[in-house]
C-alpha positions as CSV (number, residue, x, y, z in Angstrom):
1,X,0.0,0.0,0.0
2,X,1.2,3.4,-1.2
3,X,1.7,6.5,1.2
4,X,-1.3,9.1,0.3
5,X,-0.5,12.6,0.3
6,X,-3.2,14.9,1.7
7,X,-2.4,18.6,1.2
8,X,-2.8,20.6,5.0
9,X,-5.4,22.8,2.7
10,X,-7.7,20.4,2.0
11,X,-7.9,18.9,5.2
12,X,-8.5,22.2,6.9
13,X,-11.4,23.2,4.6
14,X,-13.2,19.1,5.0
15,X,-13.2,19.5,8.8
16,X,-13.7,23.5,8.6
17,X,-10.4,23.8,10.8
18,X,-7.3,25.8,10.7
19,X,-3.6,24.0,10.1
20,X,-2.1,25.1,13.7
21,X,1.0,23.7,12.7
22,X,2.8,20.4,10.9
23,X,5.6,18.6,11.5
24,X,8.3,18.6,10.6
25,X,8.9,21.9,10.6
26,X,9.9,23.7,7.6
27,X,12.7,25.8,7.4
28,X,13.3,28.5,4.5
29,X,16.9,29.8,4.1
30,X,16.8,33.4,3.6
31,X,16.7,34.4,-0.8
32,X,20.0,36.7,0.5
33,X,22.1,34.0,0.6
34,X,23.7,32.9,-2.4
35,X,22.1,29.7,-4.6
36,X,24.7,27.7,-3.7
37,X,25.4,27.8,-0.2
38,X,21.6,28.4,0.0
39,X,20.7,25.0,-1.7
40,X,23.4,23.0,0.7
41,X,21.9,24.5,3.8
42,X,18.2,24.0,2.8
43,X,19.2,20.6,1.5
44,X,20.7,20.0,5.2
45,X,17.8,21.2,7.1
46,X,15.7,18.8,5.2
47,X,17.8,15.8,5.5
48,X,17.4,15.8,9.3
49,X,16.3,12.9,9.3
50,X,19.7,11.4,8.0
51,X,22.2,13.3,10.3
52,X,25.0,11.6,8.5
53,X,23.9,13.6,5.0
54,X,23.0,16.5,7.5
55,X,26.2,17.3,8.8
56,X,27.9,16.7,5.8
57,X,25.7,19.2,4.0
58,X,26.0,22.0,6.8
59,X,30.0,21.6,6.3
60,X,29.3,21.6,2.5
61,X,27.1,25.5,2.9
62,X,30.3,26.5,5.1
63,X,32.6,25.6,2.5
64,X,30.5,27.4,-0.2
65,X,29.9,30.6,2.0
66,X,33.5,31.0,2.9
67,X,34.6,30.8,-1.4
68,X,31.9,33.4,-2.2
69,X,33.7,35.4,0.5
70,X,37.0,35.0,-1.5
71,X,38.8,32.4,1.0
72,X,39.1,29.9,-1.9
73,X,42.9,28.7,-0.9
74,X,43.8,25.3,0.5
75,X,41.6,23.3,2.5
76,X,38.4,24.5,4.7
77,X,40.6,24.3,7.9
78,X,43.0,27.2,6.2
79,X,40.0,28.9,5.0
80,X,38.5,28.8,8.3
81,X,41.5,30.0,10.1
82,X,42.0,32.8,7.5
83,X,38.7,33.9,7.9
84,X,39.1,34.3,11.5
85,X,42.4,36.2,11.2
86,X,40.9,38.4,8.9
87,X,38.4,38.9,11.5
88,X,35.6,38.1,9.0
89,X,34.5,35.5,11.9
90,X,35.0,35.7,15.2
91,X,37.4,32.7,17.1
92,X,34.4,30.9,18.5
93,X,33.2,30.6,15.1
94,X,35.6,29.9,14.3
95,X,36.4,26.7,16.9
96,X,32.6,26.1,16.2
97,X,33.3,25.7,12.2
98,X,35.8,23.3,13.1
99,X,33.9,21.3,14.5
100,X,31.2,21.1,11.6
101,X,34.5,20.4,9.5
102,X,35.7,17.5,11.6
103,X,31.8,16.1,11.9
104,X,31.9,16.3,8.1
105,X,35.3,14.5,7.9
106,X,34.3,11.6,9.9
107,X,31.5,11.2,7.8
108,X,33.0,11.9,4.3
109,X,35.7,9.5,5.4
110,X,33.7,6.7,6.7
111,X,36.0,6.8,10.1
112,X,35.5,3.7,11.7
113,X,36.5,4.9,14.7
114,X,33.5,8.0,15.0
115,X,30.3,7.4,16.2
116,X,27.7,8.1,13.9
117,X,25.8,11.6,14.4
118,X,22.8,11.9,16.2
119,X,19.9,14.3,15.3
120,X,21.0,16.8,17.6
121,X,24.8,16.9,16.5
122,X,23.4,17.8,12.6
123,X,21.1,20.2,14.1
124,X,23.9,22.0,15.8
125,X,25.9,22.2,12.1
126,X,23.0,23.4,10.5
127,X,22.8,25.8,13.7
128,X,26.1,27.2,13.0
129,X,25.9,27.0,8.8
130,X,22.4,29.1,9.7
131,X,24.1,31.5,11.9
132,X,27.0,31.6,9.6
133,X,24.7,32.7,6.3
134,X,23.2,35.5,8.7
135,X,26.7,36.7,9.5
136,X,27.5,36.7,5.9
137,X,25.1,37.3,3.5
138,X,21.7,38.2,5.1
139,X,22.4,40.8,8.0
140,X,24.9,42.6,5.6
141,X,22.3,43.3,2.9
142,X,19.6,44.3,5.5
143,X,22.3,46.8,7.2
144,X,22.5,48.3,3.4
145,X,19.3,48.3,2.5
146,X,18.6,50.1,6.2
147,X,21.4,52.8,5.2
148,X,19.9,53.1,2.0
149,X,16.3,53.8,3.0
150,X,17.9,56.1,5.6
151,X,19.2,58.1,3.1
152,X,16.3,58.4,1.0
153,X,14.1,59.1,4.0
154,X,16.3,61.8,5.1
């Protein structure tokens, strides 16, 4: 037997109630962040359900964020680290990216030796690819669009 599909719309008009809410909960990465990086993360927030893919997706939006940001050189730890010397990151961020690279690692790499991810381990690399995109891409362009509008309102 084949799963059915029943769109939240329908349902809510047959028993005349309004969708409060469905799980999982959906997640939309912000339009300001680039396709790429954008696609990785949104792919990771959907593949919860498979941390492994998860994790390695998160390190996957890092690695695309920090190229469109011109750190294209070596590997992701020397783009990582460059990116905090530059002071485009902070060093927490930068401790916290390694740690999304090395959960990557283990999993690109089949280590036999590393425990396989749990839910809450990919949640915390999408956490930091999410707050990482914000950092980047999304709270830059509001802060010019802000000055901008300031400027015209003034």
């Amino acid at each position: 037997m084949g799963a059915v599909a029943v769109s939240f719309t329908a349902w809510s008009e047959a028993y005349d109630q309004p969708v409060r809410g469905h799980y999982p909960e959906q997640t939309a990465v912000d339009d300001l962040v680039p396709e790429q990086s954008r696609a990785f993360l949104q792919q990771a927030f959907e593949s919860l359900h498979a941390p492994s893919g998860a994790v390695m997706l998160a390190a996957s939006a890092v690695d695309a964020m920090l190229k469109l940001r011109d750190y294209v050189d070596g590997s992701l730890y020397a783009r990582i680290e460059k990116a905090a010397a530059d002071h485009v990151i902070a060093a927490d961020m930068a401790q916290w990216a390694h740690e999304v690279r090395l959960d990557a690692n283990d999993q690109r790499h089949a280590d036999p030796s590393a425990a396989l991810p749990s839910a809450a381990d990919a949640q915390r690399a999408i956490d930091f690819a999410a707050a990482l995109s914000e950092l980047l891409f999304v709270l830059p362009a509001r802060v010019q669009r802000g000055v901008a509008d300031a400027k015209h309102a003034g």
